[in-house]
C-alpha positions as CSV (number, residue, x, y, z in Angstrom):
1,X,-8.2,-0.9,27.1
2,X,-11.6,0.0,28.8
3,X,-13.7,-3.1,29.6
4,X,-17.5,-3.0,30.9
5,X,-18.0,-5.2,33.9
6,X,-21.5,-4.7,34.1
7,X,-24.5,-3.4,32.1
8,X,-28.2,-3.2,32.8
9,X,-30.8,-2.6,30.2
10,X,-33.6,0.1,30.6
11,X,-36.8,0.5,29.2
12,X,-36.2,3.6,27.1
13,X,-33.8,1.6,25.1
14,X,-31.1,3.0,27.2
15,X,-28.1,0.8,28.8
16,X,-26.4,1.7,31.9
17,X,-22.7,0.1,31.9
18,X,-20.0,0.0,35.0
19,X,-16.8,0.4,33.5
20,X,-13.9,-1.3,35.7
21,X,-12.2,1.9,36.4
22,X,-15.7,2.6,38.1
23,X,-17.3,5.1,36.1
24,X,-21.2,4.3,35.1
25,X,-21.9,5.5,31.6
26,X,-25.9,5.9,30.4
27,X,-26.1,5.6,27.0
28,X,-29.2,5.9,24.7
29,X,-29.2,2.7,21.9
30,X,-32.7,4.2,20.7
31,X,-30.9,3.8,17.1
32,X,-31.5,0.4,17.1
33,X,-34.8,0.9,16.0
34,X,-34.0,2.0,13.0
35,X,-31.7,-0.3,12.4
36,X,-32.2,-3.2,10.3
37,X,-30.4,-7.0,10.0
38,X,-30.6,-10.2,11.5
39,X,-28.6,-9.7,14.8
40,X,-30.2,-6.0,15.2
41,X,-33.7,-7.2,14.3
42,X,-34.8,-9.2,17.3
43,X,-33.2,-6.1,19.9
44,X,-36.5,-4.2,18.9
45,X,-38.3,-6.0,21.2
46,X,-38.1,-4.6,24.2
47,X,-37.4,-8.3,26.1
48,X,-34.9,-9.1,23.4
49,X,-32.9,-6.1,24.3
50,X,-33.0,-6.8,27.7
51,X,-31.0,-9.8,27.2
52,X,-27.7,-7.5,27.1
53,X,-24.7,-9.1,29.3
54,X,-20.8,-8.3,29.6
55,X,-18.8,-10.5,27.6
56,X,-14.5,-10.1,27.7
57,X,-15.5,-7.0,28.7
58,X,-18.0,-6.0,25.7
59,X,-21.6,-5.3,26.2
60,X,-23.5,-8.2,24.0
61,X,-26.5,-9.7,23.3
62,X,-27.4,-13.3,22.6
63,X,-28.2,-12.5,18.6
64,X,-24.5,-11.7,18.1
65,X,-25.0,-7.6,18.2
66,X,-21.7,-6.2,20.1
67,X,-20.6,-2.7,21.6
68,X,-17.3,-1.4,22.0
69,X,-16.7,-0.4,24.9
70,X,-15.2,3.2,23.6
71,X,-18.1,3.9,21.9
72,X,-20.1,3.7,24.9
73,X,-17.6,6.2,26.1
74,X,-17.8,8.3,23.4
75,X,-21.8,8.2,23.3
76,X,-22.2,8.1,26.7
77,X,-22.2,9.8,29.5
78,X,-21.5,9.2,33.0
79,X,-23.6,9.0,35.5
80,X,-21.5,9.0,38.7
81,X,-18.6,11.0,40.0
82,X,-16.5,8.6,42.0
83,X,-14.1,7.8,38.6
């Protein structure tokens, strides 16, 4: 199973995660905007989504909103070549 270790939120609604096999993956969550709902809601303000952290290996925020790691993956793509 891939598992994020790290993640860092940007200001163009991007996320750049370190994978533990290494690889950084950017990957643009600008769809959140158009989102709508209670945990997706709050993440439209830019200090909200900044709040993103690694949780048992998932990128999270504190409203409940979750990715999966293989969609970031998927999504993504990566920004070093050490992997």
């Amino acid at each position: 199973m891939t598992k994020a270790i790290q993640v860092l939120a940007n200001d163009d609604y991007s996320i750049l995660v370190t994978l533990e096999d290494g690889r950084q993956i950017r990957v643009d969550l600008t769809f959140i905007k158009n989102e709508s709902g209670p945990v997706v809601d709050p993440l439209k303000i830019l200090s909200e989504f900044k709040k993103v952290f690694v949780r048992n290996g998932i990128v999270t925020w504190p409203t409940g909103y979750d990715i999966d790691p293989y969609f970031l993956v998927e999504q993504g793509f990566v920004t070093n070549k050490t992997a």
